[in-house]
Structures are given as structure tokens and as C-alpha cells.
Residue, then its C-alpha position, 0 to 999 in steps of 0.5 A: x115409544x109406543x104410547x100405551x099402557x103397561x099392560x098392554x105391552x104385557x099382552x103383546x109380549x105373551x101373545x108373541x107379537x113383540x119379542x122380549x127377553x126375560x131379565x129378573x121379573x122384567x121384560x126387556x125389548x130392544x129397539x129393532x124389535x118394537x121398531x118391526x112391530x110398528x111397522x107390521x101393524x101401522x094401518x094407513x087410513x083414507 
């Protein structure tokens, strides 16, 4: 859905951009949340 690497979604989950819960050793995010995201961080360009 977003497009990018795993790794990056890390560095939004650490830095608090994008909210997740803790499950085991994995992340999980729910549908809304990253819905939010796209929408606080969309640029429209000229």
C-alpha cells in the first residue's frame, strides 16, 4: 500500500509517524492509521 521498503516502514513506526501495535516480534497497523499517514504527508506538486 505504501510502496516502500520494509525498513523504512520501520523508521516511521520508531520515529511515531505511523502508529502500530506490538504483536510478538511484528508490527501491526491498521488500515486507518496508514490511511492518516497518506493523507498528512501527501505534497501536491505544480
Amino acid at each position: 500500500m505504501l510502496r516502500v521498503s520494509n525498513m523504512t516502514v520501520y523508521r516511521l513506526i520508531n520515529a511515531g509517524a505511523l502508529p502500530a501495535v506490538r504483536v510478538g516480534k511484528s508490527y501491526r497497523l491498521t488500515e486507518q492509521d496508514v490511511d492518516s499517514y497518506l493523507q498528512r504527508s501527501y505534497t501536491e506538486t505544480a
